[in-house]
N, C-alpha and C positions, 0 to 999 in steps of 0.2 A: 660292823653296823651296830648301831646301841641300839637296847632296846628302851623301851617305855621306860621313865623315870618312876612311874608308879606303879611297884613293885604289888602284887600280892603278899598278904600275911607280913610277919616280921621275918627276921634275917635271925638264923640261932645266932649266939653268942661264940666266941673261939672254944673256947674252953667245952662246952657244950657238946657243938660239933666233933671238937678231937676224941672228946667220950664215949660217943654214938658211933665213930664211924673212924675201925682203923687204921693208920696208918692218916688220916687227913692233915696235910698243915706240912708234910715230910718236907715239902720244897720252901718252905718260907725262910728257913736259915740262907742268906746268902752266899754260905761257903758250898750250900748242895745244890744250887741250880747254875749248869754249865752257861745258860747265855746272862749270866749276871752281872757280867764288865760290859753287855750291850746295851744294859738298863740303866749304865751312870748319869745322871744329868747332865748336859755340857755335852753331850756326846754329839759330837758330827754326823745326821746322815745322810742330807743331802735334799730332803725333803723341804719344802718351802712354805710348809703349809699347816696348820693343828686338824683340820679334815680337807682331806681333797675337795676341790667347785666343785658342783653336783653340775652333772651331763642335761643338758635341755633336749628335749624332744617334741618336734612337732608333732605326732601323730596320736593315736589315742591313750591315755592311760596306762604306766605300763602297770602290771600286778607287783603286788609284793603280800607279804605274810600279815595275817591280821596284828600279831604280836609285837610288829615295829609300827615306829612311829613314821618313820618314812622311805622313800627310795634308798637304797644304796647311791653312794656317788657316783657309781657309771654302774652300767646297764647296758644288755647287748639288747642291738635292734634288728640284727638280721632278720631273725623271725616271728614278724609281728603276729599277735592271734587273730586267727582269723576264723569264718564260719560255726556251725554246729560243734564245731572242738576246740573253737576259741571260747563260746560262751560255757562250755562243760569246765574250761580251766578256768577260766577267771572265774568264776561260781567257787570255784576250789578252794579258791586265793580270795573273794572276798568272806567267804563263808567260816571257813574251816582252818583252826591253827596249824601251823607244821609237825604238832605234835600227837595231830588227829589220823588214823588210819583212814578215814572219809574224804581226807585232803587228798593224802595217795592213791585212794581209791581210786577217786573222779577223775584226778590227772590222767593215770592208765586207761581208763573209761575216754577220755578225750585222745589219748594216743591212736586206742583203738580205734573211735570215729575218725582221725585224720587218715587213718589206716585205710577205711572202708571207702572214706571218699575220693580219695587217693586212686585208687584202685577203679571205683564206679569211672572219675575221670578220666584215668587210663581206658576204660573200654570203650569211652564215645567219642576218644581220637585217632587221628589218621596211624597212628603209631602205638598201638595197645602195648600193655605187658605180654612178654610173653614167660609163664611160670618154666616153662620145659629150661629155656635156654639161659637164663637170666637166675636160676634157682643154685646152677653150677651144678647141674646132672650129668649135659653133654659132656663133662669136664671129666668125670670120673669115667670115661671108658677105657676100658683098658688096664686100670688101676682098681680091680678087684669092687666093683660098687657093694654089690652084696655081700661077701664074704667080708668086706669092712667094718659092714654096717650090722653085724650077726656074732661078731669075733668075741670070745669072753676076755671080760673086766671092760667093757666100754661104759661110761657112764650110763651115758643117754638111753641105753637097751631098752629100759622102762618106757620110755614114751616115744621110743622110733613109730609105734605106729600110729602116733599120731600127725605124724610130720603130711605124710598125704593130705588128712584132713586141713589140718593147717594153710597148707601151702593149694590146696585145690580148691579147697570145700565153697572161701568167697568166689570164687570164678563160677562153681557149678548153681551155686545160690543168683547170685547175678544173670545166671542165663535162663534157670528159671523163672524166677520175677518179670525178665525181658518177654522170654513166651507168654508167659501167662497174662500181662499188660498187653502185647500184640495179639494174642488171639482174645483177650474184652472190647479193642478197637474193630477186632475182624470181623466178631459173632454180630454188634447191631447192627451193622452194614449190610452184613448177607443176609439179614432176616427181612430186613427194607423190600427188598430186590424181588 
């Protein structure tokens, strides 16, 4: 994908750059760069085309980086954005360059909310998560769970104990919110009465 033709600042000189920064420019001889007979002009590859059609989309806007000028020529559409984590990414994407740790941020900030809602969804269908079974706990009976998960040189040791948290903590939070919104519907009812 190219980027914007109008470049920031000027471009150093060769000479310059080879000055400043060593070893640069090493592959410019043709004799040192291996795919060099794929560069020859004339070359057959089978492509039909100097840039690929660009892919049309009927649905909304897809994101891309503030730094290009436009789409990519194809673009996956399995998963389009959608809700409170679609607008936390595209915010991402129209805001922030690739180059910006706030672009990353947001995105993981939107993984997360896809996370939570996710999850909220699962509990107000016929069919919840279930963290016990689904987490691959049942899994490790019999195959030493704990002594596994305790044994020195394991990476993870440092933050086993946050794995609990992790994997419980939305569900316990979740069912608190749930009581605490059911007993504010319960308490003006019964005060009526």
């Amino acid at each position: 994908m190219p980027y914007t033709a109008d470049k920031p600042g000027r471009t150093p000189a060769v000479d310059e750059l080879r000055a400043r920064i060593p070893g640069w420019g090493a592959d410019l001889n043709p004799a040192d760069r291996p795919a060099f007979p794929r560069e020859q002009p004339g070359l057959v590859t089978g492509a039909h085309w100097q840039m690929p059609e660009q892919q049309h989309w009927q649905g909304r806007a897809r994101e891309k980086s503030v730094e290009h000028e436009r789409l990519t020529p194809v673009f996956g559409t399995a998963q389009p954005l959608h809700g409170l984590a679609g607008h936390v990414r595209r915010f991402a994407y129209d805001r922030y360059s690739e180059g910006q740790a706030a672009h990353w941020l947001l995105l993981i900030v939107g993984d997360r909310v896809d996370s939570v809602t996710a999850h909220a969804r699962s509990l107000f269908s016929r069919h919840p998560d279930d963290p016990i079974t689904q987490s691959g706990m049942l899994g490790e009976r019999g195959r030493r769970p704990f002594a596994s998960r305790f044994r020195r040189g394991r990476v993870d040791l440092k933050h086993t104990w946050l794995d609990p948290i992790v994997v419980v903590g939305p569900w316990v939070l979740t069912a608190v919110v749930v009581f605490k919104v059911g007993r504010s519907i319960v308490r003006p009812s019964s005060r009526r009465g």
